[in-house]
C-alpha positions as CSV (number, residue, x, y, z in Angstrom):
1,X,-6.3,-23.7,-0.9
2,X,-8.9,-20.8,-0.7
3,X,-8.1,-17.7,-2.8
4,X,-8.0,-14.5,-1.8
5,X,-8.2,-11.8,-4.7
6,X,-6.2,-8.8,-4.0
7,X,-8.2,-6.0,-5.3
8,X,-5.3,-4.0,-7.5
9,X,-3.7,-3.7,-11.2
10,X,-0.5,-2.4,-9.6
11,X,2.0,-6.0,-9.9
12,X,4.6,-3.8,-8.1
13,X,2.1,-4.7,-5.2
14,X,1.1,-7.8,-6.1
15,X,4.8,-8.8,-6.0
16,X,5.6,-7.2,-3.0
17,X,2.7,-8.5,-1.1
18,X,3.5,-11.7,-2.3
19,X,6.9,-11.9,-1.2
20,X,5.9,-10.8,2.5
21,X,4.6,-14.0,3.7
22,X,3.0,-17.5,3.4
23,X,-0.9,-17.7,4.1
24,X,-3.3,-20.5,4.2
25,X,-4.6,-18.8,1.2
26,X,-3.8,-18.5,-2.7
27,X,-3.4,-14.6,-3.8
28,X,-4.5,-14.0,-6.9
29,X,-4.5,-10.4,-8.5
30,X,-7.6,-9.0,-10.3
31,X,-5.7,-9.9,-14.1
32,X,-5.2,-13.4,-12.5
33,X,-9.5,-13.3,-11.3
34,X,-10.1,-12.3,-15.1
35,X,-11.4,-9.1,-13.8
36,X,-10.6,-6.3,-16.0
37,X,-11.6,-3.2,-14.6
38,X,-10.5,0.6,-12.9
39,X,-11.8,0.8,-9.5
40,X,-12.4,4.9,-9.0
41,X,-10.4,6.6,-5.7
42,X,-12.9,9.2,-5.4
43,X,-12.9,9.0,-1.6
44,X,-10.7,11.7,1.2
45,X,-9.2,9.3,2.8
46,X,-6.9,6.1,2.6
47,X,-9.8,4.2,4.7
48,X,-12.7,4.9,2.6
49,X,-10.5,3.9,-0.5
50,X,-9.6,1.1,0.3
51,X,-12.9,0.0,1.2
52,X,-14.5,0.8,-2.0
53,X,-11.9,-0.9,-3.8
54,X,-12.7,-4.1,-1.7
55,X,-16.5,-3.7,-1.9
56,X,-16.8,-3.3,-5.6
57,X,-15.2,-6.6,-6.2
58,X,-16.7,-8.3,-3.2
59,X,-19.6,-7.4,-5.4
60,X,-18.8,-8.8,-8.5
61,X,-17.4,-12.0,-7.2
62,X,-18.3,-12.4,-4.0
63,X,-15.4,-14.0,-3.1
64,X,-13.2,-13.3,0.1
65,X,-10.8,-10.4,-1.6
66,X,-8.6,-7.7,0.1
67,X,-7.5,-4.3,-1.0
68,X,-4.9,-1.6,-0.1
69,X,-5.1,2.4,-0.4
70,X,-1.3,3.8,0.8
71,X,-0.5,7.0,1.0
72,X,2.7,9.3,1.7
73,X,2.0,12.0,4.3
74,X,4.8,14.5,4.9
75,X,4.6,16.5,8.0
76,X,5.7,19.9,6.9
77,X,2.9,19.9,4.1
78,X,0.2,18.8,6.7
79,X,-0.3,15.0,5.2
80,X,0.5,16.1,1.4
81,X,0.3,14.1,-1.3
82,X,-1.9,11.8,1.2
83,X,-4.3,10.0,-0.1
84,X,-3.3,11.9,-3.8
85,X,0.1,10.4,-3.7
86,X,-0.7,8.1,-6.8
87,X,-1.7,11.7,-8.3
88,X,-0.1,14.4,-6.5
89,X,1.2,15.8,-9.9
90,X,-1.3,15.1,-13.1
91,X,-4.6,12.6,-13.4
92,X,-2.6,9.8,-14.4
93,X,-0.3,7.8,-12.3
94,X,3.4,9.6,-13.0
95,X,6.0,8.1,-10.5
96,X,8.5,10.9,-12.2
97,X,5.8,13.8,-12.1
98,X,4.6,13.0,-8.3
99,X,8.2,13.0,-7.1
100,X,9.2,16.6,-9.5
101,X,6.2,17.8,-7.3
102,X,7.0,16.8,-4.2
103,X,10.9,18.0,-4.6
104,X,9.7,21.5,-5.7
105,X,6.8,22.0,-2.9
106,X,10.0,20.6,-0.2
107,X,12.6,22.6,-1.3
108,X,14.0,24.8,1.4
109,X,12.3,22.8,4.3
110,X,14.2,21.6,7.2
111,X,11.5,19.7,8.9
112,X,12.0,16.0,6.3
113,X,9.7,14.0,8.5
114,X,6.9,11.9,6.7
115,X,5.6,8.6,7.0
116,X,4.0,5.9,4.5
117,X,0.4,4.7,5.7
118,X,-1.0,1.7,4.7
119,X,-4.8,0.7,4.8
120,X,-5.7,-2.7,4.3
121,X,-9.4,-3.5,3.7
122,X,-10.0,-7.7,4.1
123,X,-13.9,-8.5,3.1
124,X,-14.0,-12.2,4.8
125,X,-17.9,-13.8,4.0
126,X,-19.2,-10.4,3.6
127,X,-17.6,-8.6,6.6
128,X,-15.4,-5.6,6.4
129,X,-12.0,-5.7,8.5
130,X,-9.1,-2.8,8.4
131,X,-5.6,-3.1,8.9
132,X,-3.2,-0.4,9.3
133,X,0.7,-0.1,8.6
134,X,3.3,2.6,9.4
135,X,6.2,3.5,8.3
136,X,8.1,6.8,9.6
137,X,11.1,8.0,7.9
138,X,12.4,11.5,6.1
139,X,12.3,13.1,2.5
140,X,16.0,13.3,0.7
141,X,16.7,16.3,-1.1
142,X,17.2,13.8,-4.1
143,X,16.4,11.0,-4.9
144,X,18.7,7.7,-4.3
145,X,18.5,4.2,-6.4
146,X,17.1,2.7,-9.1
147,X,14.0,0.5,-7.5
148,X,10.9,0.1,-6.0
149,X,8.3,2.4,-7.1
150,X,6.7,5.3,-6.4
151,X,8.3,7.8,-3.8
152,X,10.6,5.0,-2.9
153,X,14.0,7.0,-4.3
154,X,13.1,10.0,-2.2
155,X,12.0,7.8,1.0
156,X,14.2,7.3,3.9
157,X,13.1,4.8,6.7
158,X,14.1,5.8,9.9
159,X,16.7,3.6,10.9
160,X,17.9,2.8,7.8
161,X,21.0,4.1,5.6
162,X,19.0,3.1,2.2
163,X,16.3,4.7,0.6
164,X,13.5,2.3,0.1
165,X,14.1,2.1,-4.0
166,X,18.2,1.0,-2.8
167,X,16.8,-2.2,-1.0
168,X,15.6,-5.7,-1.9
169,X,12.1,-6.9,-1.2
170,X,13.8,-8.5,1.7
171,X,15.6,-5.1,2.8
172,X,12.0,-3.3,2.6
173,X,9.8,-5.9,4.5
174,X,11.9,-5.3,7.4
175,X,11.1,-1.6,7.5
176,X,7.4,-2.0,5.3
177,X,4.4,-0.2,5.8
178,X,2.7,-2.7,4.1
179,X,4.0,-5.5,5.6
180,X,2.9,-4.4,9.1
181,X,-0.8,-4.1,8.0
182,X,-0.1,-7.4,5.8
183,X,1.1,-9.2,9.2
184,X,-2.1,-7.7,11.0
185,X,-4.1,-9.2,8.4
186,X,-2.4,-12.5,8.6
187,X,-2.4,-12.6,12.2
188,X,-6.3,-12.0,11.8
189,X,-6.7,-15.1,9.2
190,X,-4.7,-17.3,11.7
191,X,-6.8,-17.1,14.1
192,X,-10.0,-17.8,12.1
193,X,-8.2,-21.0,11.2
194,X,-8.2,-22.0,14.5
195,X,-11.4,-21.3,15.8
196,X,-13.7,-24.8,15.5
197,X,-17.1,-24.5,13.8
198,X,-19.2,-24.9,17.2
């Protein structure tokens, strides 16, 4: 089975990624590739993120790899956190810290709507494809259960009566930003299984 490297140190990702579906392919994450390294954000949006992180291992391995960049974009802050969600608050990745933030900057807003973006960057033999996932929902006015990670406490999906951090991975698949960009991606890899060498 060929492996694809997913181009992250966050296992919450690795996990949920890996419970999404089956590929032709074996997923490895970058501890699992013996590749110890930060890959920099510096870019403005999700897209150019995620292709950095994809290109600098491409780079160093130049194996077939993927990366993700997702963000939380509420409305009534024009995209905010955005592509800073992993750092709304300090430098450093504070799950607590972004969400204090986030609570304090919404307080007194009616207008909850806000959606998690997902953009998946595939590097297949050297060429670039992007995937993107949506998923719409509404900020609580506190947060609500114990898992997940992130802004998942504070994140309703529309459609749903639990917050993403209340739910099972099989619970959040059904609603998952990440899952719709990871079926786009899978979808994509399907069909370059079937096509013959001519």
């Amino acid at each position: 089975m060929n492996k694809l490297i997913f181009a992250t140190n966050n296992q919450h990702k690795v996990d949920e990624i890996k419970s999404i579906t089956a590929i032709n392919y074996d997923i490895i994450s970058l501890k699992e590739a013996g590749i110890n390294i930060d890959i920099p954000e510096p870019h403005n949006t999700l897209e150019e993120n995620a292709s950095e992180k994809s290109s600098v291992i491409y780079s160093l391995t130049c194996m077939d790899c993927f990366s993700e960049d997702t963000g939380l974009e509420v409305e009534a802050l024009n995209g905010e956190p955005g592509v800073r969600s992993a750092r709304y608050a300090v430098d450093e990745n504070s799950f607590s810290k972004n969400m204090e933030k986030l609570l304090f900057k919404m307080h007194g807003i009616t207008n909850r709507n806000a959606q998690f973006r997902t953009v998946l960057s595939l590097i297949i033999k050297g060429i670039e494809h992007q995937f993107e996932g949506i998923c719409k929902g509404t900020i609580l006015a506190k947060s609500k259960g114990k898992g997940g990670f992130g802004y998942d406490p504070l994140f309703l999906p529309n459609g749903s009566i639990k917050t993403f951090a209340e739910m099972d991975m099989q619970e959040k698949n059904i609603f998952s930003h990440r899952k719709k960009a990871m079926d786009k991606m899978v979808n994509f890899l399907n069909t370059l299984g079937d096509k013959k060498p001519s």
